[in-house]
C-alpha positions as CSV (number, residue, x, y, z in Angstrom):
1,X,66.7,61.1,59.4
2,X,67.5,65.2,59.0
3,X,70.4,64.8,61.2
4,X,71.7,61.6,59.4
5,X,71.2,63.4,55.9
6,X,72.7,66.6,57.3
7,X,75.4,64.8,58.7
8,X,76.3,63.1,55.7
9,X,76.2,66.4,53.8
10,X,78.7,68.0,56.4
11,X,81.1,65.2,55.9
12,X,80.9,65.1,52.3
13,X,81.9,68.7,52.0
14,X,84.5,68.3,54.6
15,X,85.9,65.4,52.5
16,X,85.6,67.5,48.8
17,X,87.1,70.4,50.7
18,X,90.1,68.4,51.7
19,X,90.5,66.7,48.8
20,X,90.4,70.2,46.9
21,X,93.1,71.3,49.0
22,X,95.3,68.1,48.0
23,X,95.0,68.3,44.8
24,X,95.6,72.5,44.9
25,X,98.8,71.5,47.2
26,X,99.6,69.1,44.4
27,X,99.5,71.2,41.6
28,X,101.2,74.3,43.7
29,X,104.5,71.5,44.1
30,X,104.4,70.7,40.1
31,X,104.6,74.5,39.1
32,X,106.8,75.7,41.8
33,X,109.4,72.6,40.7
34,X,109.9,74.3,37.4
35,X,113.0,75.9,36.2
36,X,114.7,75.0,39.8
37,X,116.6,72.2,38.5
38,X,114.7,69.8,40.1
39,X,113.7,66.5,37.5
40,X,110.9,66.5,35.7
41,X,110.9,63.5,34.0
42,X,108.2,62.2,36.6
43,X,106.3,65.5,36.0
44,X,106.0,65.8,32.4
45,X,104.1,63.0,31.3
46,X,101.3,62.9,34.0
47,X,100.5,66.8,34.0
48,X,97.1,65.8,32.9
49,X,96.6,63.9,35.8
50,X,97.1,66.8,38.3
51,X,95.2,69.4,36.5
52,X,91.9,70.2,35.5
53,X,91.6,69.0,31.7
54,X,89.5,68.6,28.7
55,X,90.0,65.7,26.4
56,X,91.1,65.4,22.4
57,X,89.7,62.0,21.1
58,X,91.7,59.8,18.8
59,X,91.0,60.3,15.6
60,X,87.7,58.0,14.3
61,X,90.1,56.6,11.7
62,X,94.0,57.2,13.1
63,X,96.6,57.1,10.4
64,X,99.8,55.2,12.1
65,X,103.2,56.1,10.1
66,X,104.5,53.1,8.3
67,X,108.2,51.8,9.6
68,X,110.5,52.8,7.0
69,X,114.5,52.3,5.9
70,X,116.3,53.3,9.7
71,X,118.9,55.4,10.4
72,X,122.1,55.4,12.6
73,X,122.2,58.5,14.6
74,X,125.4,59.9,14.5
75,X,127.8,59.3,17.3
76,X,129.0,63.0,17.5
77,X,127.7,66.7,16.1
78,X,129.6,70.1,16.3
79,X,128.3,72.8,18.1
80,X,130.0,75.9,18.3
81,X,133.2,74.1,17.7
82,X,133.3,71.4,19.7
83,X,132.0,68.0,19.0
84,X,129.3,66.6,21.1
85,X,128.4,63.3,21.8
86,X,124.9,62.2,20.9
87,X,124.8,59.6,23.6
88,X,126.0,62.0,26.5
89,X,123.7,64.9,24.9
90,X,120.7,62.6,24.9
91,X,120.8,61.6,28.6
92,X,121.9,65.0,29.8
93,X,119.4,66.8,28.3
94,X,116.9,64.4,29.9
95,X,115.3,63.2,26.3
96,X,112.1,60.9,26.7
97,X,111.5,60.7,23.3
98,X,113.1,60.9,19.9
99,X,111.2,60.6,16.8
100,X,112.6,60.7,13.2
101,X,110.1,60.8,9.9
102,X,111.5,60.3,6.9
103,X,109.3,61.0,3.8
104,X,106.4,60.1,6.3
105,X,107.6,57.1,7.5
106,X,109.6,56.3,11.5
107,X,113.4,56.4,10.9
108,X,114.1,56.0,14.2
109,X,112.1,55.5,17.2
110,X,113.5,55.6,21.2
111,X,111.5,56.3,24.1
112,X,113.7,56.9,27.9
113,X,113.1,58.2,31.5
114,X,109.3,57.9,31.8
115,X,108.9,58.9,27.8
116,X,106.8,55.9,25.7
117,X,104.4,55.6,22.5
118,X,101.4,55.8,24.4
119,X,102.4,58.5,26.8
120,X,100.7,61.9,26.5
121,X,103.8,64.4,27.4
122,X,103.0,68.5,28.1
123,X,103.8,69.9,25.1
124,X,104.9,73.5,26.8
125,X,105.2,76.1,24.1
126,X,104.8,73.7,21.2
127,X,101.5,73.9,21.4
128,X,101.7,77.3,20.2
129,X,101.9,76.2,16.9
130,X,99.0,73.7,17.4
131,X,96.6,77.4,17.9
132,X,98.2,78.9,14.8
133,X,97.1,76.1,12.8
134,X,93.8,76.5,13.5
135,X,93.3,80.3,13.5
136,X,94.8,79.5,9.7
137,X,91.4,77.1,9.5
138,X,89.5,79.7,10.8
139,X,91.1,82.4,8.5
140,X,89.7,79.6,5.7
141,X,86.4,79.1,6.9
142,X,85.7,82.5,6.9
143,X,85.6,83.1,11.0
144,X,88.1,85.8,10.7
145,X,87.7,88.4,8.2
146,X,91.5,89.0,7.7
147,X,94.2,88.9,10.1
148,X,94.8,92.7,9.7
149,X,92.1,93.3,11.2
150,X,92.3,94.2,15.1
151,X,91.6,91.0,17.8
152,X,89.6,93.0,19.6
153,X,86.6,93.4,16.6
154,X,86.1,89.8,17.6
155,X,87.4,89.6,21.5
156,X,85.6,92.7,23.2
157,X,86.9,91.5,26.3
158,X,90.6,93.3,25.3
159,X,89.4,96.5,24.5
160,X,91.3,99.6,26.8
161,X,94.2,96.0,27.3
162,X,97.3,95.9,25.8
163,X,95.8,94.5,23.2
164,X,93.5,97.1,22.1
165,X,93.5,97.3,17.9
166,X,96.4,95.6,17.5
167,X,96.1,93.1,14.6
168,X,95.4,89.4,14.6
169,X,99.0,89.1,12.5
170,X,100.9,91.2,15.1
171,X,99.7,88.8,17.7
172,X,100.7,85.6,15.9
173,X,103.9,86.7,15.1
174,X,105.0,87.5,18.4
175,X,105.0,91.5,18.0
176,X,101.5,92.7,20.2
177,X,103.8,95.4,21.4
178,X,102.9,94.3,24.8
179,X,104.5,94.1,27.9
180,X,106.4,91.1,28.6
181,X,108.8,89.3,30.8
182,X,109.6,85.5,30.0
183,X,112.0,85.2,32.4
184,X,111.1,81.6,33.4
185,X,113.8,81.9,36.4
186,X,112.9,85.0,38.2
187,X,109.3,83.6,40.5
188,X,107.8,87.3,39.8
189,X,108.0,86.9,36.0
190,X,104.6,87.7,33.7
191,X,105.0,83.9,32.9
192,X,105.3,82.2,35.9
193,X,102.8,84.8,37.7
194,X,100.0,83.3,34.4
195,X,101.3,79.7,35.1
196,X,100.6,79.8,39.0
197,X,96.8,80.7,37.6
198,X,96.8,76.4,37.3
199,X,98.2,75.8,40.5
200,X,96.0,78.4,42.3
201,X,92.8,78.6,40.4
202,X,91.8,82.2,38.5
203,X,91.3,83.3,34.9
204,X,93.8,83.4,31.7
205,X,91.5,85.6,29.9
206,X,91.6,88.2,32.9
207,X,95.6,87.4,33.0
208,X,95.3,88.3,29.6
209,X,93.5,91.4,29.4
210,X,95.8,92.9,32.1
211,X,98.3,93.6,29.8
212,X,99.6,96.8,29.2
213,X,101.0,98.1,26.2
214,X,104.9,98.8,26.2
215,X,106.0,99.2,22.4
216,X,104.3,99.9,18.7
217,X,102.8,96.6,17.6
218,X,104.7,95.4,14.4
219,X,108.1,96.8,15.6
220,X,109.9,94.4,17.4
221,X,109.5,90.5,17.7
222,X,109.2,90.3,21.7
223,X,108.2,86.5,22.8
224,X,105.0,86.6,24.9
225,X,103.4,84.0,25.4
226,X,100.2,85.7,26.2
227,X,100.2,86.4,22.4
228,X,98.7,82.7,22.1
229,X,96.7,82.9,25.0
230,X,94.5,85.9,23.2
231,X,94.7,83.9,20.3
232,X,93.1,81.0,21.7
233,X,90.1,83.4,23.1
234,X,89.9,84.7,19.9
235,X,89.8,80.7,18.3
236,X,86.8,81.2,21.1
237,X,84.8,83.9,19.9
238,X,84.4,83.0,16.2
239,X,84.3,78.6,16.4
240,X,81.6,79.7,19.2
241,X,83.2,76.7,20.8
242,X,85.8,75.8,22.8
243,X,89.8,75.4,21.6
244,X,89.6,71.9,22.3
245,X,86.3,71.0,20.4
246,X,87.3,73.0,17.7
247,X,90.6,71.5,17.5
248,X,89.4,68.1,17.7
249,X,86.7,69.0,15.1
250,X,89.1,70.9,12.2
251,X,93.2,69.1,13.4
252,X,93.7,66.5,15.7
253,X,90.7,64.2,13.9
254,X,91.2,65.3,10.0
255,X,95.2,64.5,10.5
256,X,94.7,61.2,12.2
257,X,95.8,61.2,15.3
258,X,96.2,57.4,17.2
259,X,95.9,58.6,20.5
260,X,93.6,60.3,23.2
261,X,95.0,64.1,23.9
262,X,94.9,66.5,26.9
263,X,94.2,70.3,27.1
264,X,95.2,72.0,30.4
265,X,91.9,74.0,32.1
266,X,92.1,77.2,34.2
267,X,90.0,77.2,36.9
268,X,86.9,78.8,34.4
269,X,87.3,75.5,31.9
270,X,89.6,78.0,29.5
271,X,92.7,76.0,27.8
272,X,95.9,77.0,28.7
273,X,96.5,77.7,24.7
274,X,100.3,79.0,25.1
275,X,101.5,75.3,26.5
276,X,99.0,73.0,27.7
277,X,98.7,70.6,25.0
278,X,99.2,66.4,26.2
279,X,100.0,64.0,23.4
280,X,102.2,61.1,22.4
281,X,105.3,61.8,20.0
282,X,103.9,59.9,17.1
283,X,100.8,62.7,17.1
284,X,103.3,65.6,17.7
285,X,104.9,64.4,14.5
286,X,101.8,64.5,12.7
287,X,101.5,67.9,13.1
288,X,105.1,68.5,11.1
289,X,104.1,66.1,8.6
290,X,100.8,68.1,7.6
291,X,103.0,71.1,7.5
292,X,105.9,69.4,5.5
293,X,102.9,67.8,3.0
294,X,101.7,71.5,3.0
295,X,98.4,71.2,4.9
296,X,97.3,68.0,3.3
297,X,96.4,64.4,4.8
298,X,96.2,61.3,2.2
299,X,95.4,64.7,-0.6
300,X,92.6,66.4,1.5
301,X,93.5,69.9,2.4
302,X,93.1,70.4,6.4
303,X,95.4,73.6,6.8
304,X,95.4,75.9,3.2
305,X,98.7,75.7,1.9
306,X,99.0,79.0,1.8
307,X,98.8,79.9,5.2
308,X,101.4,77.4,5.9
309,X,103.8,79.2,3.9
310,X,103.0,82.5,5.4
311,X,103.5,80.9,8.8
312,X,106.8,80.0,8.0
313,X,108.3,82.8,6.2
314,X,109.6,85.8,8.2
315,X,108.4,88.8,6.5
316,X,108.8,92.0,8.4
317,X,112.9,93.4,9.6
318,X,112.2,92.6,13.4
319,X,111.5,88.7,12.2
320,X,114.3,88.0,10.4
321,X,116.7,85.2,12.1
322,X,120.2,86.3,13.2
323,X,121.7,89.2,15.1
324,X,118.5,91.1,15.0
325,X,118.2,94.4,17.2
326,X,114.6,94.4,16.6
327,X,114.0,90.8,18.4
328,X,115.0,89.6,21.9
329,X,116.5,86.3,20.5
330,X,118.2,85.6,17.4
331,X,115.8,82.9,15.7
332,X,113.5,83.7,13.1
333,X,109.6,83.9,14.0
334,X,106.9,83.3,11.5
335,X,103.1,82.6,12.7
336,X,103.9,80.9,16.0
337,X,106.7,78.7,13.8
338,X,110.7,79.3,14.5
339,X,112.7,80.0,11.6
340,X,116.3,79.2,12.2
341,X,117.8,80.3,9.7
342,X,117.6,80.7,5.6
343,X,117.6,77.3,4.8
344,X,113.8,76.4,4.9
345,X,113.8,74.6,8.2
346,X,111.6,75.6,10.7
347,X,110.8,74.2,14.4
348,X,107.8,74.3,17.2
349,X,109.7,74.7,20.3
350,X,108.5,74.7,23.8
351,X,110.7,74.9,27.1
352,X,112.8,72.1,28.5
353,X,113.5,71.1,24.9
354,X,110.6,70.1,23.5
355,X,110.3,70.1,19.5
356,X,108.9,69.7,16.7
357,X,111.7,69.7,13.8
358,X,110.6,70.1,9.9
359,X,113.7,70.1,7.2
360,X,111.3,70.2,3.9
361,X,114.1,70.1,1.5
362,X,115.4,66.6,3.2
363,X,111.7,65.0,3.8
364,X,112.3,65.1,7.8
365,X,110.2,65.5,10.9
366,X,112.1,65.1,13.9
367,X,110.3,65.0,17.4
368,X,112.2,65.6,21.0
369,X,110.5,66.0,24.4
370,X,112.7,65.9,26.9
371,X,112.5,67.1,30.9
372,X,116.1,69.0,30.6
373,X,116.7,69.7,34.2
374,X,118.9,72.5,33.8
375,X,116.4,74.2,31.7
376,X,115.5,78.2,32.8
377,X,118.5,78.1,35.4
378,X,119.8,81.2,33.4
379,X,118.9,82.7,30.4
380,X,121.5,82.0,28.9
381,X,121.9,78.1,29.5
382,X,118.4,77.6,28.7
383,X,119.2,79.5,24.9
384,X,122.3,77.4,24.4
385,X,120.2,74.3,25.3
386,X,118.0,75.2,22.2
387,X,120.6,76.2,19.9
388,X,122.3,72.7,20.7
389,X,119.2,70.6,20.0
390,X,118.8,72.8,16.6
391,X,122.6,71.8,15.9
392,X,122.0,68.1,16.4
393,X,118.8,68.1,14.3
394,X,120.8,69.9,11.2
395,X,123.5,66.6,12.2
396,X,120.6,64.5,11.6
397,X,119.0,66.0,8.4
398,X,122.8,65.8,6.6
């Protein structure tokens, strides 16, 4: 009976192990794919299935958007100079969804490639402005004193980092002063080096407290998108919970969402805060609509007004959008929110052209996730690819 039992022990552990290996062989082939031109449309909307991941649940009463007057999208839209056609830039840039709100109701609605209303696609770096949302609730609540005050009087764990006494505010608006590369084609890059950590097992909060410093926090708007991973421990420390129960507590039930969402896990159980967020289009839009109504769902206030604004208003030099020696890209940066320019838009935008579009002064929301193939090829194709989408969006809000 010893022997059976032991035997059946030794096989069970033989089968885990192998089965452990699979799935890290798995999830080695779906981060190594990125930014190599390979297609991803098969990749981006089952990421959840091949990592470790903790669960959003619908909201207890989902708010669906009523269907509203449609609109034609327009056959062609100029960018720099030249006119585009929406058709050709739709299929080239791999788009799996398109989702237009007008005044809170669907304009238009198309779902391609593997994209569908019910399918949960990775967000990437839209989630970032999922976290800044609710380090605004916790800013309400009273978690966080003030954001001037330095992360690391609530997140020990970064003290003698890069982030040693640099303030919450510097953090959210991309400017830790830390060192950075982003370069999402060189394999040796800061951010493909943290995004192996889910292929390969390891800690983000280690990752993250390996920093160094490199400039004077508050001086120049350098994108980092271990910025949002420190600002998801520091959602940690003061909820006393996790991201996602917190988030599922405070956002993604108070604005309604319809469907079941995914957090991606490092190996410790920590959320991969920066861009590993899984939902459906209709739910990434209700994130722009509570921002566009100014924090409020059906008149009950579920991010403060105020903090929205602040989020989306550049208000130091090294923020400002445009040819901007103090920032490595010419967009505008508010709290984890885009600014493209002066005209009161702003965007969540995550890589291979995902978005999350809001044009107040027209009453629009516009969703994209797409699996743009030729995404982080060069630097410079993967900017153009952004400043296209942002062109065809201003096409669609006129």
């Amino acid at each position: 009976m010893k022997v059976r039992l032991w035997l059946f022990l030794l096989m069970s552990s033989i089968f885990v192990l192998a089965c452990s290996q699979d799935q890290q062989k798995g999830r080695l082939s779906w981060v190594s794919s990125l930014f190599t031109g390979a297609e991803q449309a098969q990749n981006f909307d089952r990421a959840y299935s091949v990592f470790p991941t903790s669960r959003l649940r619908a909201a207890t009463t989902p708010r669906a958007f009523q269907v509203g007057s449609p609109v034609t999208l327009p056959k062609s839209f100029d960018f720099s100079g030249q006119q585009v056609q929406v058709d050709e830039f739709l299929e080239r840039t791999d788009t799996s969804a398109l989702l237009i709100l007008k005044e809170g109701q669907i304009a238009y609605e198309s779902y391609w490639l593997t994209g569908g209303p019910d399918v949960q696609w990775i967000s990437m770096s839209v989630a970032k402005s999922f976290i800044s949302a609710l380090v605004g609730i916790a800013v309400n609540q009273g978690f966080i004193e003030s954001i001037e005050d330095p992360v690391t009087k609530y997140v020990p764990q970064l003290n003698g980092s890069a982030y040693n006494n640099v303030s919450i505010k510097n953090i959210l608006q991309m400017s830790s002063g830390a060192s950075w590369n982003e370069d999402y084609g060189d394999p040796e890059s800061d951010i493909n080096r943290s995004a192996r950590i889910l292929a390969v097992g390891g800690s983000l909060d280690e990752f993250s407290a390996s920093l160094v410093n490199e400039l004077e926090p508050g001086t120049y708007n350098r994108y980092n998108s271990t910025d949002t991973q420190v600002l998801g421990m520091l959602l940690r420390e003061v909820a006393g919970t996790s991201v996602s129960e917190y988030m599922q507590q405070q956002l993604w039930d108070p604005m309604g969402a319809e469907s079941d969402a995914f957090w991606l896990l490092d190996s410790e159980g920590v959320e991969m805060a920066y861009g590993g967020l899984n939902a459906t289009a209709r739910d990434y839009a209700k994130l722009g609509e509570l921002y566009r109504q100014k924090g409020k769902v059906n008149g009950r206030e579920v991010v403060p007004s105020s903090w929205i604004q602040a989020s989306i208003t550049p208000d130091a030099p090294h923020l400002l959008p445009g040819d901007n020696p103090l920032s490595d890209f010419p967009l505008g940066y508010g709290y984890q929110w885009w600014i493209p320019d002066t005209s009161g838009d702003y965007s969540a935008i995550g890589v291979y052209n995902q978005f999350i579009y809001v044009a107040p002064k027209r009453g629009m929301v516009i969703v994209k996730l797409s699996a743009n193939s030729a995404y982080g090829l060069s630097e410079e194709a993967s900017a153009q690819s952004e400043f296209e989408s942002l062109a065809f969006f201003k096409a669609l809000t006129r």
